[in-house]
Backbone bond lengths (Angstrom), bond angles and torsions (degrees), N, CA, C in turn:
res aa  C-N    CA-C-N  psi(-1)  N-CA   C-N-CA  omega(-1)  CA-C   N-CA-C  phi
1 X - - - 1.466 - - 1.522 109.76 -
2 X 1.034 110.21 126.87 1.906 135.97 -168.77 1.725 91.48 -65.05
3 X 0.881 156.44 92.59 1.696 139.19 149.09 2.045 112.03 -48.05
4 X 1.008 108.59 153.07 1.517 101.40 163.52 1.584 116.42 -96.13
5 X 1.004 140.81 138.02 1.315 146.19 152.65 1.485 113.09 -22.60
6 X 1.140 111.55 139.00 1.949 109.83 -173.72 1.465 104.88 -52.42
7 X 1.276 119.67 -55.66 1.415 117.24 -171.76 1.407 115.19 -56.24
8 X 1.480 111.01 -42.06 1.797 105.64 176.25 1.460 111.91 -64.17
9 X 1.773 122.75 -26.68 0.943 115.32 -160.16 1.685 100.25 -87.66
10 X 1.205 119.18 -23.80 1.410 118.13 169.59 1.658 114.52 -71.61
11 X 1.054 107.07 -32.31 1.677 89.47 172.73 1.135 110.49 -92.87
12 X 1.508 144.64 -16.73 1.652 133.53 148.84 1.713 94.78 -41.90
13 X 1.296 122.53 -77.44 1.541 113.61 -148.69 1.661 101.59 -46.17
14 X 1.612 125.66 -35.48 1.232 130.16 -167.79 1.341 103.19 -82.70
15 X 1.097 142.86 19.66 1.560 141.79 -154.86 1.960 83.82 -148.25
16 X 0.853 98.69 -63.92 1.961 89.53 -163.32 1.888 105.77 -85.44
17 X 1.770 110.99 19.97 1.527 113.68 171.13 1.481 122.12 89.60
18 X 1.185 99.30 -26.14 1.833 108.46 -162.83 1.416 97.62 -52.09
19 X 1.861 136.63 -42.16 0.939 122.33 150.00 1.449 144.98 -7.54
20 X 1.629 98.69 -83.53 0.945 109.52 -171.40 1.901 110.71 -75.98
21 X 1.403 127.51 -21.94 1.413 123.27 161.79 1.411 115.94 -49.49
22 X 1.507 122.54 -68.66 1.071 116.94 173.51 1.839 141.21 -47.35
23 X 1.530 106.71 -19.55 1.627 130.51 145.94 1.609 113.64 -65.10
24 X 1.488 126.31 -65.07 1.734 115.27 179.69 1.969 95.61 -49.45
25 X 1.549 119.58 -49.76 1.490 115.60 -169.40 1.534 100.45 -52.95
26 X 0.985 148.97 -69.31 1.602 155.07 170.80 1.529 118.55 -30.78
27 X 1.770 112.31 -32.64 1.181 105.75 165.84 1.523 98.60 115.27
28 X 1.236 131.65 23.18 1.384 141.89 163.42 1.669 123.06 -91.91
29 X 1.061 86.23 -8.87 1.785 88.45 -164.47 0.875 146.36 -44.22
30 X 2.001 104.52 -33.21 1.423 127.24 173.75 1.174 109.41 -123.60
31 X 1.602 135.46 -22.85 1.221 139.85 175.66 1.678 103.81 -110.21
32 X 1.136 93.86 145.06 1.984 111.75 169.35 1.084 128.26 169.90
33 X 1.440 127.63 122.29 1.413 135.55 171.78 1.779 110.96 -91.18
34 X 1.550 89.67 101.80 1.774 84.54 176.18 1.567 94.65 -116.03
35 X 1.311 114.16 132.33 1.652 138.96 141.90 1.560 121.20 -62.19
36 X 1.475 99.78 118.40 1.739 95.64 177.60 1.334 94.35 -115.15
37 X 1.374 109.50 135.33 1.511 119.62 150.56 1.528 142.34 -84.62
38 X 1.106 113.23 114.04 1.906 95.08 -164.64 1.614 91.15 -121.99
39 X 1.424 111.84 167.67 1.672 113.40 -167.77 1.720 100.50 -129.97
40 X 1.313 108.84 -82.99 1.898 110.80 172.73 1.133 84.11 -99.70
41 X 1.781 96.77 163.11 1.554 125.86 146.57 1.141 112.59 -111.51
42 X 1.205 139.15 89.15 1.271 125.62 171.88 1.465 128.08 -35.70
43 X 0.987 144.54 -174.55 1.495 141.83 127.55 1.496 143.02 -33.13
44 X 1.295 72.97 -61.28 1.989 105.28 -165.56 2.027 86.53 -87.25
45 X 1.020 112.49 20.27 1.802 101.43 167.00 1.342 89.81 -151.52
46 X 1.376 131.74 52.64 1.836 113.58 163.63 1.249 103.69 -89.95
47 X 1.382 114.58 -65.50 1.466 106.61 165.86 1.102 126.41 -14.29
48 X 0.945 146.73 -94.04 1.881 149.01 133.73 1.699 106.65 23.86
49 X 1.463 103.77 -59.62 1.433 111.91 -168.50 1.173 106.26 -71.54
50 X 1.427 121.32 -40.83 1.581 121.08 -172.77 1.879 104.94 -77.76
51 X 1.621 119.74 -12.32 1.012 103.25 174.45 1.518 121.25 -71.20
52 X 1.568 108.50 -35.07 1.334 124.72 -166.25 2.159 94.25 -73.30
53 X 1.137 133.66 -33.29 1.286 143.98 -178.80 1.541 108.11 -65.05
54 X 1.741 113.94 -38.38 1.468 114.35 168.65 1.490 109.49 -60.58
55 X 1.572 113.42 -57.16 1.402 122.06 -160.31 1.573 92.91 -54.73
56 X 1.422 120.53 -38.30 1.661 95.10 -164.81 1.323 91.98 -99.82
57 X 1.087 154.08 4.05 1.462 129.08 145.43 1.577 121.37 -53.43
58 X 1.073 104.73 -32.20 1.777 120.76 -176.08 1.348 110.09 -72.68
59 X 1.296 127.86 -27.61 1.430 142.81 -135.20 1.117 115.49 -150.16
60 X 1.504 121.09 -3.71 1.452 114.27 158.49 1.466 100.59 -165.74
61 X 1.640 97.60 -170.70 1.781 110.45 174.54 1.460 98.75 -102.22
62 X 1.220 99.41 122.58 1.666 111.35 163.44 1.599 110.20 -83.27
63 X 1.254 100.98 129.88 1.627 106.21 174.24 1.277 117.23 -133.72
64 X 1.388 132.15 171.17 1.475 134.88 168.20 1.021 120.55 -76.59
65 X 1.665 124.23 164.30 1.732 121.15 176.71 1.716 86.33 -61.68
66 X 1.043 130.14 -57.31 1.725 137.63 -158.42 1.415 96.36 -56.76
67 X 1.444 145.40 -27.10 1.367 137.91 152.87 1.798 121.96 -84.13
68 X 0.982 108.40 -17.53 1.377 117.11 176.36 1.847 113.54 -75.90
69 X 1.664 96.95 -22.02 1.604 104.68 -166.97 1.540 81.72 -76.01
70 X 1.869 106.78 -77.87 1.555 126.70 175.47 1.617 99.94 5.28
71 X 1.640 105.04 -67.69 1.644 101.21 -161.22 1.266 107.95 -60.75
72 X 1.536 135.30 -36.08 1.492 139.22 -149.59 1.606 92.25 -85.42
73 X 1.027 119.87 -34.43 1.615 110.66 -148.46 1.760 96.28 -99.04
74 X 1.517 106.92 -43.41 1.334 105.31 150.61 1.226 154.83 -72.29
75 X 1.302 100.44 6.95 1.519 128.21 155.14 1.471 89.23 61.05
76 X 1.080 137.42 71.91 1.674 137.07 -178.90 1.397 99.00 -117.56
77 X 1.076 93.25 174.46 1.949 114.62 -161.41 1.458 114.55 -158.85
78 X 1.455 111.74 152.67 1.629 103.67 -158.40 1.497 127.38 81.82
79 X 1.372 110.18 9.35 1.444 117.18 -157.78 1.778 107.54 -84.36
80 X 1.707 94.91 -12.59 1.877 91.30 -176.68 1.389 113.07 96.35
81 X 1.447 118.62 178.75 1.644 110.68 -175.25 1.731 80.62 -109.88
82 X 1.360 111.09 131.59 1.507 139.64 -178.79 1.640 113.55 -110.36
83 X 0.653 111.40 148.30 1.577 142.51 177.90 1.650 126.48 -132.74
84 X 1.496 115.84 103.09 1.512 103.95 156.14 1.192 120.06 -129.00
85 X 1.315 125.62 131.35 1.210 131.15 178.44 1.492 122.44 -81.62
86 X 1.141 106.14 140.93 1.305 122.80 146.75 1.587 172.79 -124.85
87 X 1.356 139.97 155.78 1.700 104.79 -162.37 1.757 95.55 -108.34
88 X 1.316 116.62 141.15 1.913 94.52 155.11 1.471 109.59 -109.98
89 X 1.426 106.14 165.52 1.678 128.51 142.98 1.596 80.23 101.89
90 X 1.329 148.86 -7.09 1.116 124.33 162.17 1.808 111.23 95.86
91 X 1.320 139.40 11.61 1.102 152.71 -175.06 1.274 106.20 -36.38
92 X 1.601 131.62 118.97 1.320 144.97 175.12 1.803 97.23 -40.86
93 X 1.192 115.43 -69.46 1.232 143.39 164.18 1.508 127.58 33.10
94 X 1.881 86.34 -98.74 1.449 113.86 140.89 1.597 155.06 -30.06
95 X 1.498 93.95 -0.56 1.751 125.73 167.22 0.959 92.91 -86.11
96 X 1.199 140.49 -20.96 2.175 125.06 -145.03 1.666 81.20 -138.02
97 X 1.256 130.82 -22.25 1.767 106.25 -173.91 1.640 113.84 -124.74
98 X 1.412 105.94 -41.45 1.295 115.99 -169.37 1.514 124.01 -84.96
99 X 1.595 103.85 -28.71 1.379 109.60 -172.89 1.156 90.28 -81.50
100 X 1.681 145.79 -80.22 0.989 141.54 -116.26 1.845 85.59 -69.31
101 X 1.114 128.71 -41.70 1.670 133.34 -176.36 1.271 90.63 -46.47
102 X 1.154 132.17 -75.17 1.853 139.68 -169.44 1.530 83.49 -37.37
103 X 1.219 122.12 -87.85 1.253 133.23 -145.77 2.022 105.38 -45.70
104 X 1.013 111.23 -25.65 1.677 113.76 -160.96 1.551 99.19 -93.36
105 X 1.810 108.83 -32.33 1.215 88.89 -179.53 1.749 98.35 -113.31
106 X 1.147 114.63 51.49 1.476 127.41 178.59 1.377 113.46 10.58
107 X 1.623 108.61 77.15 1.596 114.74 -164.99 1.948 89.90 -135.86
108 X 1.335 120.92 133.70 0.906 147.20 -114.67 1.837 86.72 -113.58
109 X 1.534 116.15 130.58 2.100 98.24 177.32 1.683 84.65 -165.29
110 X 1.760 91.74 142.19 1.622 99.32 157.54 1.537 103.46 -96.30
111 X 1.175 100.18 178.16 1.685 122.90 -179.26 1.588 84.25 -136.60
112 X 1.546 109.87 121.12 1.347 135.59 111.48 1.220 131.61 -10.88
113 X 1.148 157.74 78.36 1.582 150.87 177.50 1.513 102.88 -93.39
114 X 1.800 92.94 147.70 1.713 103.06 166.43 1.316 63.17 -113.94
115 X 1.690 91.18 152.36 1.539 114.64 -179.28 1.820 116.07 -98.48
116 X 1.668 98.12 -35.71 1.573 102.15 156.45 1.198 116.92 -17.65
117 X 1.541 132.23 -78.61 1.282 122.88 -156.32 1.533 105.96 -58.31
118 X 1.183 114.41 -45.70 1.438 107.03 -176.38 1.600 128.85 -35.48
119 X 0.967 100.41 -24.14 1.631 119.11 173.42 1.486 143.71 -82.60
120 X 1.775 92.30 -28.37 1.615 113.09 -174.18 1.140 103.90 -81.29
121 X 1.455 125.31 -176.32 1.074 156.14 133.94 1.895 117.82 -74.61
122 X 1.459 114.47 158.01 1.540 115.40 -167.10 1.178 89.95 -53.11
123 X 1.577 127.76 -85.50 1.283 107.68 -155.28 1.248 129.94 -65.89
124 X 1.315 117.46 -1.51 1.453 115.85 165.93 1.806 131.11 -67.07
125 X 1.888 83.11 -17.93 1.538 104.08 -163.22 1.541 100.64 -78.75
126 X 1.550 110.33 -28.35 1.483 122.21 -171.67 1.382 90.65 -71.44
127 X 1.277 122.68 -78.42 1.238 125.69 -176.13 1.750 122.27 -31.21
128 X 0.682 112.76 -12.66 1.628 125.83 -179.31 1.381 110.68 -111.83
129 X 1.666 118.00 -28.38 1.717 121.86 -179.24 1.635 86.22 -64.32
130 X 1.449 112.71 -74.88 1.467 115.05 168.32 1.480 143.05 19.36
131 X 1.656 86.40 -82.85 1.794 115.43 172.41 1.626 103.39 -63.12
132 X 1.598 113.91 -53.95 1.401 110.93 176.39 1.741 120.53 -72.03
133 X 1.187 105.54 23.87 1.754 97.36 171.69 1.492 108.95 55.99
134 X 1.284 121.97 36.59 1.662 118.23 -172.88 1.578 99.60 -126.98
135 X 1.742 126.13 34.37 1.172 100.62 151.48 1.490 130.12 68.98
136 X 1.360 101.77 31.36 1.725 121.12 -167.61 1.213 102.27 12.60
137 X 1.389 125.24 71.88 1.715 145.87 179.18 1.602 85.36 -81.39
138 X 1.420 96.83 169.86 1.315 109.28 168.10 1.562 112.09 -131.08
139 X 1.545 130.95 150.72 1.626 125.84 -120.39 1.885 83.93 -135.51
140 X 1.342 108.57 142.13 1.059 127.22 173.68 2.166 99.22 -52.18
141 X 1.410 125.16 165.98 1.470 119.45 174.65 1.148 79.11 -125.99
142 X 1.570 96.23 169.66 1.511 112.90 -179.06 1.818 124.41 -57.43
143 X 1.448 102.07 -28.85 1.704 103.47 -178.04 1.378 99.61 -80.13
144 X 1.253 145.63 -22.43 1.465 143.53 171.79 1.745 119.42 -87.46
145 X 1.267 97.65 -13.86 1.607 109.58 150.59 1.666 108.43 -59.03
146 X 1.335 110.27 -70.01 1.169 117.46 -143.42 2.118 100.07 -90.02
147 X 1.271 77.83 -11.12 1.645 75.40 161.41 1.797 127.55 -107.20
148 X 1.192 118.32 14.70 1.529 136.33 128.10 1.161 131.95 -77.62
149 X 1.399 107.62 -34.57 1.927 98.13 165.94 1.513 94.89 -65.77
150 X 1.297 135.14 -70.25 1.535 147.11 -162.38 1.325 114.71 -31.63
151 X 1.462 116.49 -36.94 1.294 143.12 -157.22 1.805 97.60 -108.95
152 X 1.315 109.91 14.06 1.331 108.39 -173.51 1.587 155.06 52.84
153 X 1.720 96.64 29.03 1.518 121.54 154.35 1.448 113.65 -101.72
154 X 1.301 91.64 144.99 1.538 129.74 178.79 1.623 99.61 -47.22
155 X 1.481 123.54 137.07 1.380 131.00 175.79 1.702 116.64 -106.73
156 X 0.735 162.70 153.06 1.516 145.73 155.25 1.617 116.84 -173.42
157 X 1.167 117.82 139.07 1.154 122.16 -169.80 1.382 127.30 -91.83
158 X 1.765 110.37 150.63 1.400 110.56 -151.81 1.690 97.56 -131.68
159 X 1.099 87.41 31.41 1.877 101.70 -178.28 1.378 130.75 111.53
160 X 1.235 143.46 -170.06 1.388 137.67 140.12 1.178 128.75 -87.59
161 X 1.607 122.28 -37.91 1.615 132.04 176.73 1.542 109.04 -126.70
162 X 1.506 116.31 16.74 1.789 98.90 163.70 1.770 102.38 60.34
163 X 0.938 120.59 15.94 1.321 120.00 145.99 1.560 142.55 -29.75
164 X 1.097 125.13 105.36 1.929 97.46 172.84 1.227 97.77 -82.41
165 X 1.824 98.74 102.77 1.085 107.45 153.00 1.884 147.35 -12.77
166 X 1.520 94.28 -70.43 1.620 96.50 163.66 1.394 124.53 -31.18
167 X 1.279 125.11 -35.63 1.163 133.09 -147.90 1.991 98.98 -99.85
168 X 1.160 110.16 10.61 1.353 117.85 -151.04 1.742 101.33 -108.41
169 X 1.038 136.18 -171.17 1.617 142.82 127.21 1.148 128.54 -84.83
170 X 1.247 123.89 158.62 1.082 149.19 -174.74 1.590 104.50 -43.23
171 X 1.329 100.21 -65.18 1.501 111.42 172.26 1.360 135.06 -77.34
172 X 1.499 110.82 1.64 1.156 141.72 172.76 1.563 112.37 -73.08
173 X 1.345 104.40 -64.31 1.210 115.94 177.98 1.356 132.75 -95.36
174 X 1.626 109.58 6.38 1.296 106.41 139.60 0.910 137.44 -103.37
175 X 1.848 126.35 30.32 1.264 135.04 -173.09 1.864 79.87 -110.56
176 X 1.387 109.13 -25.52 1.958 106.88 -168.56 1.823 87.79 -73.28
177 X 1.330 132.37 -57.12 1.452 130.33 151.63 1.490 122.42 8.63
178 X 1.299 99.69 -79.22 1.736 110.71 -145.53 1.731 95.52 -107.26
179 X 1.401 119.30 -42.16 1.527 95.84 160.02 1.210 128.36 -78.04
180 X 1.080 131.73 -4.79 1.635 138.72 178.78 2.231 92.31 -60.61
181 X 1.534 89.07 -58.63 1.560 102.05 -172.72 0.879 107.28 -55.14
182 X 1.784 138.28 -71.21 1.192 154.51 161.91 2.134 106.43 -5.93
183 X 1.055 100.79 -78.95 1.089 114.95 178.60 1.964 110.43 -47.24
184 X 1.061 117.44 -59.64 1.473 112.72 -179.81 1.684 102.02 -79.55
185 X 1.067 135.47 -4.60 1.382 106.40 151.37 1.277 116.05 -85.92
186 X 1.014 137.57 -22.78 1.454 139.99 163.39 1.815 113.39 -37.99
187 X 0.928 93.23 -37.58 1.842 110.56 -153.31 1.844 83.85 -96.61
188 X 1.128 111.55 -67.99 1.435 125.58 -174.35 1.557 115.39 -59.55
189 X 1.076 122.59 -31.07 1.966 138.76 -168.10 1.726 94.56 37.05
190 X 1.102 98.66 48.40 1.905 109.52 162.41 1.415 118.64 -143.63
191 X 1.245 124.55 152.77 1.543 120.07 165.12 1.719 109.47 -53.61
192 X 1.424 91.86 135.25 2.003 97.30 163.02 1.396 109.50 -114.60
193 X 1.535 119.75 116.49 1.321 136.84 -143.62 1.563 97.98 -129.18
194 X 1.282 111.77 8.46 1.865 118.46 -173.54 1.664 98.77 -117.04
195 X 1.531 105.44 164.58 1.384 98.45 171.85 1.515 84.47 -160.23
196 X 1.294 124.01 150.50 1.421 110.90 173.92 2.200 98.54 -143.86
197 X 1.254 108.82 125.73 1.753 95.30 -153.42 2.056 95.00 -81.77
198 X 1.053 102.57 156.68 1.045 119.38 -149.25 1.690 81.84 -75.88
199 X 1.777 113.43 150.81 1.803 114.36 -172.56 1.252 110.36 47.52
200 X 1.456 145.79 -56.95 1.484 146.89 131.68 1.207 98.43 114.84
201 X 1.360 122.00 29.78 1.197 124.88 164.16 1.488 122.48 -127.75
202 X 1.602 123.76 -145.53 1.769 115.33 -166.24 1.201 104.31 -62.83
203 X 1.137 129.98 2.53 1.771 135.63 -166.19 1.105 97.12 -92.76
204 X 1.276 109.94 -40.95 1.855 110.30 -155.18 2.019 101.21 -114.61
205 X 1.058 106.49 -45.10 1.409 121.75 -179.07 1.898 118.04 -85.29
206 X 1.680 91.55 125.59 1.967 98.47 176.16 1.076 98.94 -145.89
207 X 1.298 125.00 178.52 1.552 127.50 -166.95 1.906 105.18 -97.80
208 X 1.453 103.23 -3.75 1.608 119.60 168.74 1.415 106.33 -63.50
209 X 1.424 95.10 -59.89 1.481 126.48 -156.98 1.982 104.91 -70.58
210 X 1.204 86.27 -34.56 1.720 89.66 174.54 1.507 102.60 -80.71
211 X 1.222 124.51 -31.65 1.128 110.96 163.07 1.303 160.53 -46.41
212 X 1.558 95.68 -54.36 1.459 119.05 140.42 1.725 139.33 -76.26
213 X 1.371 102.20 22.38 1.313 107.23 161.33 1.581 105.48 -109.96
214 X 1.340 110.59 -27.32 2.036 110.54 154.22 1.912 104.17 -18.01
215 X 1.213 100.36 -61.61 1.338 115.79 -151.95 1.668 114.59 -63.20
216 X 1.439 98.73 -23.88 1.670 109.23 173.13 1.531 129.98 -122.52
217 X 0.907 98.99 -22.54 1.918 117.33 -175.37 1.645 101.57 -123.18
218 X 1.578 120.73 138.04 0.946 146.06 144.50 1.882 135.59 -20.31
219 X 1.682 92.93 -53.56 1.226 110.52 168.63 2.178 86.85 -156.99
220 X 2.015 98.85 168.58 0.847 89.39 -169.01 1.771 70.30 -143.52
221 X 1.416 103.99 154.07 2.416 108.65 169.79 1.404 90.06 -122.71
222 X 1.743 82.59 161.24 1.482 107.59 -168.59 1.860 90.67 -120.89
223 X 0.921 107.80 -169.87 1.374 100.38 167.15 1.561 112.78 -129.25
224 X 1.686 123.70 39.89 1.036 122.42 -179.75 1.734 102.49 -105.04
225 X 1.238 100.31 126.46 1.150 111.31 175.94 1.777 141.24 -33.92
226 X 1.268 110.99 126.33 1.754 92.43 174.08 1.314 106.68 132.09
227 X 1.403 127.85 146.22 1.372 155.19 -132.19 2.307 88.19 -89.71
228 X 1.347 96.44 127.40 1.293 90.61 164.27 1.531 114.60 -124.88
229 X 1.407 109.13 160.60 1.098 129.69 -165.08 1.548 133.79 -120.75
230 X 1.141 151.01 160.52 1.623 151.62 148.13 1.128 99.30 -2.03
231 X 1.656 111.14 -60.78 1.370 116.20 -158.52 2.427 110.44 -82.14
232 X 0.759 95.97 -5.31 1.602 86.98 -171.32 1.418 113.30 -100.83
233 X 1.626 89.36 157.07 1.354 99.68 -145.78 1.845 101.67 -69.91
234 X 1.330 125.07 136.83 1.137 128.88 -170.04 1.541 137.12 -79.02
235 X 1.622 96.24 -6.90 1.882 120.21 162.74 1.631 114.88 -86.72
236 X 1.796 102.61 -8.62 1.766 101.91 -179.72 1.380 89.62 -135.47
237 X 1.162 131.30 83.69 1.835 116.71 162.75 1.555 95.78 -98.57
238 X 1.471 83.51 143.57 1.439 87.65 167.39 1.648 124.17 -78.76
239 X 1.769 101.87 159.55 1.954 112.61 165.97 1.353 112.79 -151.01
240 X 1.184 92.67 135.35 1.561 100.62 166.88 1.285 126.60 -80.58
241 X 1.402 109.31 128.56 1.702 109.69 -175.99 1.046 120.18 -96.29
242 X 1.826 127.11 115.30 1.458 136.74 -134.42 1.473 102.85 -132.40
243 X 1.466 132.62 114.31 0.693 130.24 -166.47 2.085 108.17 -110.01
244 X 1.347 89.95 129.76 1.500 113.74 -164.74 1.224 114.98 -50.47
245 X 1.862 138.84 1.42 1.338 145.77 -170.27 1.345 89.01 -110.41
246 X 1.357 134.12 -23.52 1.299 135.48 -141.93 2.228 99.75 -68.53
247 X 1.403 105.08 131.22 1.866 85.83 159.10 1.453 109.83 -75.04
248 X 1.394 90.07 166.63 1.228 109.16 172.95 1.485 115.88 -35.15
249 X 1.057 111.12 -82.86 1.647 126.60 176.43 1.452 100.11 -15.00
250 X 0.879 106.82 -80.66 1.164 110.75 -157.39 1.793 116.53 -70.69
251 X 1.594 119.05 -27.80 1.390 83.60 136.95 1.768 148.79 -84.88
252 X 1.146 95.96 -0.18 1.264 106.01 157.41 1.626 116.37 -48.83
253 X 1.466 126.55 -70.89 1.400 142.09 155.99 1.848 88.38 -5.03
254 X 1.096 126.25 -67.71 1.186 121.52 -135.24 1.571 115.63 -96.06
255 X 1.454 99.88 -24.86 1.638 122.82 177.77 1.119 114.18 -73.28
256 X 1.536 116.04 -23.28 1.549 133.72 -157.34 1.226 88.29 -100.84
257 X 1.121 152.41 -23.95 2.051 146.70 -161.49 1.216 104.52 119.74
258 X 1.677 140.95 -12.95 1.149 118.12 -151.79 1.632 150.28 -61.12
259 X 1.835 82.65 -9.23 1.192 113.27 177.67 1.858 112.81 -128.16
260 X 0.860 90.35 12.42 1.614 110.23 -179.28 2.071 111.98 -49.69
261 X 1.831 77.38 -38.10 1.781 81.18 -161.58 1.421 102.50 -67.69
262 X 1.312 145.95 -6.21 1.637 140.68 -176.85 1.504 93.81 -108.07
263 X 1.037 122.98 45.01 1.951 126.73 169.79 1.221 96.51 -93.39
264 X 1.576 130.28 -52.41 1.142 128.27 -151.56 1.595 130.35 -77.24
265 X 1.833 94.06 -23.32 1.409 119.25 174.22 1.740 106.17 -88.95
266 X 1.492 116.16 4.41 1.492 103.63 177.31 1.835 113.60 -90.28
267 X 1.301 93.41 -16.92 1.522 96.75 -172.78 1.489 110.45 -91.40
């Protein structure tokens, strides 16, 4: 007997519904706030990317973190199955592939910033892509920051040094906190009301640590998977991290709950 490979077998289950039944059974069916996380766009996968950008134009309401908060805090209902996306770490990149896609099909995304780069010099910037596991990427500067907020994307900060957090102090990581913020309102001349923890998982995320992001940000994402709600707590919402080669199907598989059920054992 032939088995399918996980990935085929996730986009069969997302292709013949079983997905999405078992989400309306759970209580998703008509209401849902899902967070997507996206990091680069390459090139050689826009195509790809702009397919997955049709499907959720077709298939849901795209909204902002600044409407996504609205719903949580206002505890509202009827709101529809929602979608907001997002990018982290600030990827030079994403000027040349991702935005102009956002922009054409006028679909709504914050960017994440590490605020570090904003500060360095090139080779300093390498040297720091490095330390942060990012693939000597090259980093949005501060005037191309502030000309995506201007231009009407979402801004929000994703630390100062890309830290896993957890691994940090107390006082450590609320200096990664308040200058991360500090710094993009400077650049931005707006409040930054996002926080998204750097890897966004047990590395980076504690119930300390959610705590003390109360203290500076509005809401703060984790990157553990799964549908949020009225009810969740607003320093840990969950996102799914979606990678831009992906088919359809198969993020479908993932938007729908498919991996939802190991959320509960991450915290």
């Amino acid at each position: 007997m032939r088995f399918l490979p996980k990935r085929e077998l996730s986009g069969l289950l997302a292709d013949l519904g079983v997905v999405r039944a078992v989400s309306i059974i759970r209580g998703y069916g008509r209401d849902s706030l899902r967070v997507l996380c996206y990091h680069e766009v390459y090139h050689k996968d826009v195509e790809q990317f702009e397919a997955q950008l049709l499907y959720y134009k077709d298939n849901y309401r795209l909204i902002t973190l600044e409407q996504l908060l609205d719903i949580i805090v206002h505890r509202k209902r009827d709101y529809g199955r929602c979608l907001a996306v997002t990018f982290d770490d600030g990827h030079e990149m994403n000027l040349g592939t991702a935005i102009p896609l956002l922009r054409k099909h006028g679909i709504p995304a914050c960017f994440f910033v590490n605020t570090t780069p904003l500060l360095l010099s090139a080779p300093e910037i390498r040297d720091f892509s490095i330390r942060a596991h990012q693939n000597e990427h090259k980093f949005m500067n501060s005037d191309e920051t502030k000309m995506l907020h201007d231009s009407g994307f979402e801004i929000g900060s994703h630390s100062h040094s890309h830290h896993a957090m957890a691994g940090l102090s107390m006082e450590e990581a609320e200096e990664e906190f308040r200058l991360s913020k500090e710094i993009l309102e400077e650049i931005v001349r707006s409040k930054v009301r996002f926080f998204a923890f750097p890897y966004g998982g047990k590395r980076s995320v504690s119930l300390r640590l959610i705590k003390l992001a109360g203290r500076y940000y509005d809401a703060a994402f984790s990157t553990f998977r799964g549908f949020n709600t009225p009810d969740s707590n607003l320093h840990c919402l969950y996102r799914d991290v979606i990678e831009p080669f992906w088919p359809v199907s198969i993020v479908r598989y993932y938007i729908e709950g498919g991996k939802d059920w190991g959320t509960r054992s991450k915290m």
